[in-house]
C-alpha positions as CSV (number, residue, x, y, z in Angstrom):
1,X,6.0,14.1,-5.5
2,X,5.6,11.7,-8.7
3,X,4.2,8.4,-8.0
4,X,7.3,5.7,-7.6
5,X,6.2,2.4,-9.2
6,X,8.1,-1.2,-8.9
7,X,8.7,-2.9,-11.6
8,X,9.4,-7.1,-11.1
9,X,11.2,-8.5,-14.2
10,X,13.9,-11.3,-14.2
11,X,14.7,-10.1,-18.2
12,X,17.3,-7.0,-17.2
13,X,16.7,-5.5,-20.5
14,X,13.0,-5.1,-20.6
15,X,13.0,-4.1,-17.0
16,X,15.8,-1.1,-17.9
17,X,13.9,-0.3,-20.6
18,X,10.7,0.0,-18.9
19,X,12.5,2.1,-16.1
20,X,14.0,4.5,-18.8
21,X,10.4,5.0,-20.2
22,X,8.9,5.5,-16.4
23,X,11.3,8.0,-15.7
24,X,10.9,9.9,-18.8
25,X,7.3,10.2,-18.0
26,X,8.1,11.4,-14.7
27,X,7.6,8.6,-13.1
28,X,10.0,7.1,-10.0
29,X,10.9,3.5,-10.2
30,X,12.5,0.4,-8.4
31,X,13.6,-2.9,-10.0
32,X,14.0,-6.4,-8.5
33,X,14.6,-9.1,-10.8
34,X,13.2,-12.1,-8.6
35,X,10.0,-13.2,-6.4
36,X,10.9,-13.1,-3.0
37,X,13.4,-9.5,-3.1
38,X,10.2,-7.9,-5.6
39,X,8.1,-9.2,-2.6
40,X,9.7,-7.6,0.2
41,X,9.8,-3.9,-1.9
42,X,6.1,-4.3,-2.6
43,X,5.8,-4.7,1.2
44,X,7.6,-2.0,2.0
45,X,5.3,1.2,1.6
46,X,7.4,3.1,-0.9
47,X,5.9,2.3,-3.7
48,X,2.5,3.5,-5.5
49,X,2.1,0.5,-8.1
50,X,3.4,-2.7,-9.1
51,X,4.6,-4.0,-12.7
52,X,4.7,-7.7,-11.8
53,X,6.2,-10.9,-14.0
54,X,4.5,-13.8,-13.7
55,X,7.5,-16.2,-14.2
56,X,10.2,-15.4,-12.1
57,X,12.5,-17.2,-9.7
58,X,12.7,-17.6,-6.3
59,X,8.7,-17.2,-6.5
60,X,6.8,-16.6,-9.1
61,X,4.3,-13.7,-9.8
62,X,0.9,-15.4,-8.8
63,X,2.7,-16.3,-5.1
64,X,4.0,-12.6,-5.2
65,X,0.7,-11.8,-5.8
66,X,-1.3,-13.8,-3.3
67,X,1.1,-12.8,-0.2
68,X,0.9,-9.2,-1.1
69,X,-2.4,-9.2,-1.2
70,X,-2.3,-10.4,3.0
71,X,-1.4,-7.1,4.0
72,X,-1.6,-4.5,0.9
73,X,-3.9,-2.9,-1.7
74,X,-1.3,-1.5,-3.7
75,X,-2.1,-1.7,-7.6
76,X,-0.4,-4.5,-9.3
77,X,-0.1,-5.1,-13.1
78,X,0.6,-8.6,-14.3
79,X,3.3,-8.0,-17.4
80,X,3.5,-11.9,-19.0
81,X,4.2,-14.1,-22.3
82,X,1.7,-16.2,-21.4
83,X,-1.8,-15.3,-22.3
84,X,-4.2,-17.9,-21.9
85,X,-7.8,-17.6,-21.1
86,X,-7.1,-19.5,-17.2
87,X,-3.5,-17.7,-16.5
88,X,-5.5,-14.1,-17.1
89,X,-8.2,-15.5,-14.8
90,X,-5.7,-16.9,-12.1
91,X,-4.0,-13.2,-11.8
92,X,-7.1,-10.9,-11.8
93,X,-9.1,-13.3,-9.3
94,X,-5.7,-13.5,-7.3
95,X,-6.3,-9.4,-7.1
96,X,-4.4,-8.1,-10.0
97,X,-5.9,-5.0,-10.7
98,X,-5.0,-5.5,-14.8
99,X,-3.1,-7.7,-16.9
100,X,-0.8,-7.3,-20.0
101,X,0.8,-10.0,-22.5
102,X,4.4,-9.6,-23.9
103,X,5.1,-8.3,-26.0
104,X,3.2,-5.1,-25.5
105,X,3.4,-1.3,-27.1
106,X,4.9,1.1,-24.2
107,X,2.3,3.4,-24.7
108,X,-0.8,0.8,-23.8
109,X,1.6,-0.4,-20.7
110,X,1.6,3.4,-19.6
111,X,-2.0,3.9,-20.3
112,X,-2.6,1.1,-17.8
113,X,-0.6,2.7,-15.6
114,X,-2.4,5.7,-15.8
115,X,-6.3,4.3,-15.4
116,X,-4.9,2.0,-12.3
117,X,-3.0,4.9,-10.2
118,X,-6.3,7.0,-11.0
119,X,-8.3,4.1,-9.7
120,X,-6.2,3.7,-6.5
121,X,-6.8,7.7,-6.3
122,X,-10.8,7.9,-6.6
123,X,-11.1,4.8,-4.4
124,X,-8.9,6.7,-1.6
125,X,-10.8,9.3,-2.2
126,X,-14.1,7.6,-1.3
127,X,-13.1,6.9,1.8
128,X,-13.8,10.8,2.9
129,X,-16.5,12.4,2.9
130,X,-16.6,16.4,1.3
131,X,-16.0,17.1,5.1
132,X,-12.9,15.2,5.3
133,X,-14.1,12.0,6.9
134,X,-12.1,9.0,7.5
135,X,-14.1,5.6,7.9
136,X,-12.8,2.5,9.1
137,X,-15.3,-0.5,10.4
138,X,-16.3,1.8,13.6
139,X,-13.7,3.7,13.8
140,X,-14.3,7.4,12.3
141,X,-11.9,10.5,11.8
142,X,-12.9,13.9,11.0
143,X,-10.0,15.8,9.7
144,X,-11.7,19.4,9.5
145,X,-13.0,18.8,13.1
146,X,-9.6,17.3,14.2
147,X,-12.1,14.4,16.2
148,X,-11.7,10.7,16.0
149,X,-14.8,8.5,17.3
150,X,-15.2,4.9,17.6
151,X,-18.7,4.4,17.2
152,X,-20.4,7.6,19.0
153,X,-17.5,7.6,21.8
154,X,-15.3,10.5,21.1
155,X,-11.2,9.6,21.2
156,X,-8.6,12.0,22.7
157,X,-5.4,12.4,20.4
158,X,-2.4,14.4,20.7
159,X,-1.8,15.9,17.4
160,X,0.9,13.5,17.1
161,X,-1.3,10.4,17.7
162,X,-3.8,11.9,15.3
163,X,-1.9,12.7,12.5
164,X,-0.2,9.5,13.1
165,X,-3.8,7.6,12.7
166,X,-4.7,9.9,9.9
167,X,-2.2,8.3,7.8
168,X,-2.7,4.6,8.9
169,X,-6.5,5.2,8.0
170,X,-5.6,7.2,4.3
171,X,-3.5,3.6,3.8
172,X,-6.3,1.2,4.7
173,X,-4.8,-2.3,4.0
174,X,-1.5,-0.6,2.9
175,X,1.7,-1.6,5.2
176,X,4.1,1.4,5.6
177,X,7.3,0.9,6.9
178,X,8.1,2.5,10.0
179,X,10.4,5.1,7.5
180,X,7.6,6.2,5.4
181,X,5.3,6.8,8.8
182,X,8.4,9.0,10.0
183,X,8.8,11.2,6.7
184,X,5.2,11.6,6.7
185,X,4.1,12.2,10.2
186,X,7.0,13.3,11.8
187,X,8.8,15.1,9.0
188,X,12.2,15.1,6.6
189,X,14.1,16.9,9.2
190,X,12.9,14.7,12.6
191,X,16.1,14.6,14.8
192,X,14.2,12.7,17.8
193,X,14.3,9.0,18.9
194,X,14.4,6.0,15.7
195,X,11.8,3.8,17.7
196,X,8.8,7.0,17.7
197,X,6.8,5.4,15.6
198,X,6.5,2.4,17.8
199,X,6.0,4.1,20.9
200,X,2.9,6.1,19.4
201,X,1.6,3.2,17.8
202,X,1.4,1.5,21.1
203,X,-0.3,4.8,22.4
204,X,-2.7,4.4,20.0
205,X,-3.6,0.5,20.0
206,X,-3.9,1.7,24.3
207,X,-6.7,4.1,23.0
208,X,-8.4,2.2,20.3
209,X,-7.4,-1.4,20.4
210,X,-7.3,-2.4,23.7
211,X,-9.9,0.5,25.1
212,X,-12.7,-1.2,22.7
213,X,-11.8,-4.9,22.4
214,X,-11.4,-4.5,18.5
215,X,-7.8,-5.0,16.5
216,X,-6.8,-2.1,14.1
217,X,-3.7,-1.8,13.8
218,X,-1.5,-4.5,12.7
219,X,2.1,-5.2,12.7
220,X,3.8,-6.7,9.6
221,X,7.4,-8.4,11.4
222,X,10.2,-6.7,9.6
223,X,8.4,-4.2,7.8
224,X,5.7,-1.9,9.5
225,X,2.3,-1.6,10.7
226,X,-1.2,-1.5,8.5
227,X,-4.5,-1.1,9.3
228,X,-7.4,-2.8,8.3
229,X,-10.9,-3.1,9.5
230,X,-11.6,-3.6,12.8
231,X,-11.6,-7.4,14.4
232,X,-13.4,-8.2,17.5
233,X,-11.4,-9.6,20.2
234,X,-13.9,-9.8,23.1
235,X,-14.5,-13.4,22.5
């Protein structure tokens, strides 16, 4: 499946025309053409990277930024007119992974594209081990053995509860929506009951969370569940 990237632009002819050139690459792509609705899709799990404006309405792109950044890692690309030394320094240090100044040649834009989906690739990647390992703060998953440890304390998963946790863990810091979780883990053709996904997660905060006193698994209201590195909460 081709990599689906959001593109946040208030000017409805730069953002169709960057949408026709995504597409024609092979690309998949949203559009929202304000803060808070570009926001909300970024949120959502369906995307792979974001093209993000800087001066929008509703919010603008460094408050877009700074709230995604509470609860995802996707790759975000500033696209802006204004290209001074502090607003370039404002976006990468508010985790922009690159930066590009109006007006811009469609074949650099794409070439960023290209070097920050590889980036998010190798660093996923990383994560495993040539054995297939899976590491979160103390919280380990072998894939080839089909075993998930926290620390040296071995976890028993139903296939469903693993695979489940499999793609939480590939997602580090990524909310998916509760959608996404049942394309992938369940499958295009699940028939069963809507709220699945919250029933195994709760399985699974019963085996990890609450069975170690440490918080993995985190709910975003409205949107999904993420997980991110393992909290204490045996205070």
């Amino acid at each position: 499946m081709s990599e689906k990237i959001l593109i946040v632009e208030d000017e409805e002819k730069l953002a169709r025309f960057i949408e026709m050139e995504l597409m024609y690459e092979g690309y998949q792509a949203g559009k929202a053409g304000d803060g808070r609705t570009g926001l909300s899709l970024a949120e959502s799990g369906e995307y792979d990277l974001v093209l993000l404006d800087i001066m929008l309405p509703e919010l603008n792109g460094i408050e877009v930024l700074r709230r995604l950044r509470r609860s995802s890692a996707i790759p975000v690309i500033l696209l802006t007119a204004r290209d001074t030394v502090m607003d370039k320094v404002t976006g990468l240090d508010g985790g922009a992974d690159d930066y590009i100044t109006k007006p811009f040649a469609i074949e650099e834009l794409l070439a960023r594209i290209r070097a920050a989906l590889r980036k998010k690739q190798t660093a996923t990647a990383e994560e495993k081990s040539n054995e297939g390992i899976l590491k979160v703060g103390r919280l380990s998953l072998d894939s080839a053995r089909h075993a998930v440890y926290v620390d040296d304390s071995p976890l028993e998963l139903t296939k469903r509860e693993f695979d489940l946790l499999e793609m939480l863990m590939e997602n580090k810091g990524i909310v998916l929506s509760r959608d996404k979780l049942l394309e992938q883990v369940w499958g295009y053709d699940y028939q069963g009951e809507t709220n699945a996904v919250d029933v195994y997660i709760r399985f699974l905060r019963s085996k990890i969370d609450d069975a170690f006193n440490v918080k993995y698994i985190y709910t975003v209201r409205g949107v999904g569940y993420t997980l991110r590195d393992g909290e204490n909460t045996n205070e």
